[in-house]
C-alpha positions, 0 to 999 in steps of 0.5 A: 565217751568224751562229750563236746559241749558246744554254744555261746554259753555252756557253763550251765549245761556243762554242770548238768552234765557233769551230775550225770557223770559224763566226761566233758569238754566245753566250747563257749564264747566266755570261758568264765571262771566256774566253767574252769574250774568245772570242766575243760574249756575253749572259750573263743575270746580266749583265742581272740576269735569272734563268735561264729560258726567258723570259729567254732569248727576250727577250735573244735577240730583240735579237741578229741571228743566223741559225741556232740551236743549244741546249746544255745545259739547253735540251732540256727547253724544245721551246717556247723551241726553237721560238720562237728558230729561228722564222724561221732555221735549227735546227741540232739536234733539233727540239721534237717530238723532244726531247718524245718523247726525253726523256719517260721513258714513251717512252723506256725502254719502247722500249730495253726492248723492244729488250734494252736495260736500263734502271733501273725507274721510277715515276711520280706516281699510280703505287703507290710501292715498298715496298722498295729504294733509290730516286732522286727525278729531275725529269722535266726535270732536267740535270746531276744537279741535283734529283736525290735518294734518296726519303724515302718521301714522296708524289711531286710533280709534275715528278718520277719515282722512278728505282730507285738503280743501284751502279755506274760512272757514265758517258756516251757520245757521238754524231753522227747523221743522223737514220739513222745514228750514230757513236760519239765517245768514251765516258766515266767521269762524276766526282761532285761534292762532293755529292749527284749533281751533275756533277763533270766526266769522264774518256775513255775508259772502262775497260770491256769491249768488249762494253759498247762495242758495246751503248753503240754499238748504243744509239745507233744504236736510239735515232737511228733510233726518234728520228730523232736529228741532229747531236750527241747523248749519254745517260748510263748506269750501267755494271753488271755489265759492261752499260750501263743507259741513265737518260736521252738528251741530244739535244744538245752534251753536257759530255764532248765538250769532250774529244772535240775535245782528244784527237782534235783536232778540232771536235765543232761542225764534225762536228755541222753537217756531220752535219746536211747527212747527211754522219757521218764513217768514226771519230774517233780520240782521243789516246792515254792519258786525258783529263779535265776537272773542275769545280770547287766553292766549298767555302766562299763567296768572293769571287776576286781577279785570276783572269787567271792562270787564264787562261794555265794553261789552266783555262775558265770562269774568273769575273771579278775580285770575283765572289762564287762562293757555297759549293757554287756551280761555280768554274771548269773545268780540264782535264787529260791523262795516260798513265793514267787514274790520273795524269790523275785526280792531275793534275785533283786538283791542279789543282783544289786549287791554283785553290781555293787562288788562289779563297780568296786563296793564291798560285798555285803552278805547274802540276803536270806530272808526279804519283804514279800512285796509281790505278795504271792 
């Protein structure tokens, strides 16, 4: 069975699923020079085509595949879901599913309703608050792109207001069988250099073990009201020791590319066999902490030989001469530590040495040992 991997980014789901032995081909937005070597790939810039769901159909009506699995990005088009598994297999949520999980207006009404918390919301049409921070957050959002703090002005369409939570942002993972969930691993999202775009991750979270059993107690709500399948996570602010749910992901989710490197297996393999209804007993990660980051282009350049990125590990590395715009995602690194403060340190140095390559330096060799300046 030739499968198709399909998102703005598959490099990472694409190497957990070539650990489970699966054929593979690939459709991302990047096309990085990894994902080229690991598998067949279509990439949209490649073809001088825009993302959007248009784009992907056309690319993937002249491939030969026989099942299809979403990542990133694509939850929000139950239509295009529809369309690629027209005629194979699906191996994820279907489009009726992602409509009700990722509509804010059935979701948290539900959570609420079972004890869980979840931030106020108000949508267009909806008398706007008069007090208080406030998140602008399109309906159809990932990544943390669009998201803003209210200026006071009317809402358009497409949009919500979300009431702005302090707090640790944070996410959890899962595998499901449509009944049934078990926990992967839960972990601290980092922020980008700005706005509220994703910086990347740390496992696990430093949190209280009652915060664990309502994250796990969430996912098991959410599995059985949505019939959730497969691989799946939400995001939450954790506040006052308590996870306060801001939106499902009904598909392969960013941090369980840490998953597959501490517990050292594949996530992809545990997705397909928890839809044949088969969960596994527990995951056990590594120990210490885990972590990836992502790293942005503080200024616009143009990379140079990027070939010894490649044997230091880092992912989604771009091809020679590719203009990387300012603010625009570089690369991803990764790192492991016996502490969350040094596996911080690490990713750190580990970022500022490639964006020092990036902007043509010398690349110094791997940081393998750091200050724990966190002290944890």
């Amino acid at each position: 069975m030739k499968i198709l991997l399909v998102g703005l980014t598959t490099r990472a789901i694409a190497e957990s699923a070539r650990r489970a032995g699966c054929e593979i081909v690939t459709i991302d937005l990047f096309g990085d020079l990894d994902q080229k070597r690991l598998c067949e790939n279509v990439s949209l810039r490649e073809r001088g085509l825009r993302y959007s769901a248009v784009a992907f159909l056309a690319v993937a009506g002249e491939l030969r595949y026989d099942a299809v699995a979403y990542c990133g990005g694509l939850e929000n088009e139950p239509e295009l879901i529809a369309a690629l598994a027209a005629g194979r297999t699906l191996l994820g949520n279907g489009p009726e599913t992602l409509r009700r999980v990722r509509n804010p207006d059935v979701l948290f009404p539900f959570l609420s309703s079972r004890g869980f918390a979840v931030p106020r919301t108000v949508g267009v049409g909806a008398p706007l608050p008069r007090g208080g921070r406030w998140l602008v957050k399109p309906i159809r959002g990932g990544g943390g792109r669009g998201i803003g703090f209210w200026d006071g002005q009317p809402l358009r369409a497409g949009v919500i207001l979300e009431e702005y939570l302090e707090g640790v942002p944070a996410s959890a993972v899962f595998v499901a069988d449509g009944r049934q969930s078990v926990l992967l691993g839960w972990t601290e999202q980092l922020p980008g250099p700005t706005g509220f775009a994703y910086g990347g991750n740390l496992l696990p979270l430093d949190a209280p073990r009652a915060a664990l059993d309502e994250v796990s107690a969430i996912a098991e709500a959410v599995t059985a009201e949505f019939e959730l399948r497969g691989l799946n996570g939400f995001d939450f602010v954790l506040r006052h020791g308590r996870p306060v749910v801001v939106e499902v992901n009904p598909r392969y989710c960013a941090s369980m590319e840490l998953v597959d490197r501490a517990a050292g297996v594949s996530v992809f393999g545990m997705h397909l066999a928890a839809l044949r209804g088969a969960l596994p007993t527990e995951v056990k990660a590594g120990g210490g902490s885990w972590g990836k980051a992502i790293v942005y282009a503080r200024s616009t350049v143009s990379v140079g030989d990027t070939l010894a990125w490649l044997t230091r590990g880092v992912r989604d590395v771009p091809h020679r001469g590719e203009v990387i715009v300012q603010g625009h995602p570089i690369c991803t690194v990764l790192a492991q530590g016996p502490t969350r403060g040094v596996c911080r340190a690490l990713l750190e140095a580990e970022a500022e040495a490639i964006w020092e390559s990036a902007r043509g330096g010398a690349l110094p060799a791997p940081a393998e040992t750091v200050p724990d300046r966190a002290g944890s």
